[in-house]
N, C-alpha and C positions, 0 to 999 in steps of 0.2 A: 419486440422482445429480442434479446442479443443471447444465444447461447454462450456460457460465461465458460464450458469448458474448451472451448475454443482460444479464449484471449489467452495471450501467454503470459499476461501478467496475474493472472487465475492463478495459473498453471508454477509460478514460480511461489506467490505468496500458500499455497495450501502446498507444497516442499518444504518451504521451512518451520510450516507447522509439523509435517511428518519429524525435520531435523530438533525441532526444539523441544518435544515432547520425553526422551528421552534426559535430555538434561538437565529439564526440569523435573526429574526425579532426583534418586538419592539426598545426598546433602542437599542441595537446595530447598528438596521437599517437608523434609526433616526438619532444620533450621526455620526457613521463612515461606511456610506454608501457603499465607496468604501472597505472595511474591511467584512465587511458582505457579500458581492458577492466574492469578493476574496476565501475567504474562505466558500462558495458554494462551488464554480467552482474547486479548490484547492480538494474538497473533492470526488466531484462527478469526477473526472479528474481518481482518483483510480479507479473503477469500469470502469468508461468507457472509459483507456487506456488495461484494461484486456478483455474487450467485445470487442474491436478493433483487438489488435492482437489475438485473440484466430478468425477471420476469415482470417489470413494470412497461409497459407497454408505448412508452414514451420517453425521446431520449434527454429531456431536462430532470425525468423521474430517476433514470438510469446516473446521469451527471450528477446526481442527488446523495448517489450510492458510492460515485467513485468519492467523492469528497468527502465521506465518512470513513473509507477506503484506508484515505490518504493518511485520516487523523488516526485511527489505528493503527497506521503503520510507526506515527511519531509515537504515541502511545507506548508502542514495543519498542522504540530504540530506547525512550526512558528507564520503561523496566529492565532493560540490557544492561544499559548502563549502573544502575542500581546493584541490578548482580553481579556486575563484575566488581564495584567499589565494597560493595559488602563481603566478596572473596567467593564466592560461592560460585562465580564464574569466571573461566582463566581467561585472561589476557588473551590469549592464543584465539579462544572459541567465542570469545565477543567482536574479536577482529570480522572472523568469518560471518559473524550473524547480522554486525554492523553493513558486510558490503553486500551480503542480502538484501538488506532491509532499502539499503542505498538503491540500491539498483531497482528494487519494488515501486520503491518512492518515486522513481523518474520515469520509471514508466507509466505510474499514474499521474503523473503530471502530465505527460504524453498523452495520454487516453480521454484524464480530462479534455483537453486542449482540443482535443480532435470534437471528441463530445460537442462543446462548446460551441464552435465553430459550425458546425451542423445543424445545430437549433437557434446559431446568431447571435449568441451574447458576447462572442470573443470577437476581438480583430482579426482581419484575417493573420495568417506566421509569417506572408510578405507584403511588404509596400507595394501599392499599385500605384504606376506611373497615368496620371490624368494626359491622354494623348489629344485632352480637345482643346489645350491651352494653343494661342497661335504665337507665334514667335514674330520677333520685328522684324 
């Protein structure tokens, strides 16, 4: 079991559910109601597919969690994108949610990777030098 308020990538993706929550009010909520919960749920989905597996007891179950994590997060830069083409989100405040989401996104790629690596599905992240070749 991995306590998930510890990881800091917990820690960033349920911030920008605290940040988006708001903006997804007024017009947007108004307008394109079903667009506005979507991308809640879409957002809050990161944080609370990490809070989920971080109580499975196993870290391929955990690696399970972050890679639902991740598709969440693409998930929410769609619906970003959506609102900000449909106008109901400025330019300005998709910038900032974009390099949120950016930054989320690589560090679960990070966490996977680490994940991975621990239970032996990945390569190791450097080449090891075979030192038992003998030279001429």
């Amino acid at each position: 079991m991995h306590p998930f308020r510890r990881l800091a990538v917990w820690e960033k993706a349920h911030e920008l559910v605290l940040l988006l929550y708001p903006v997804t009010e007024g017009p947007m909520a108004r307008r394109y109601p079903s667009l506005a919960h979507q991308l809640r749920r879409s957002a809050a989905s990161i944080a609370a597919n990490l809070a989920e597996g971080s109580g499975h007891p196993s870290q391929a179950q955990f690696n399970r969690y972050i890679t639902m994590a991740l598709a969440s997060a693409r998930e929410s830069e769609y619906h970003l994108l959506l609102a900000r083409d449909l106008g109901v989100l400025e330019s300005r405040e998709y910038a900032v949610f974009e390099a949120r989401l950016g930054e989320i996104s690589g560090m679960l790629i990070g966490l996977r990777k680490r994940v991975m690596q621990r239970i032996g599905t990945a390569p190791p992240s450097t080449a090891r030098v075979d030192r038992t070749t003998k030279r001429g």
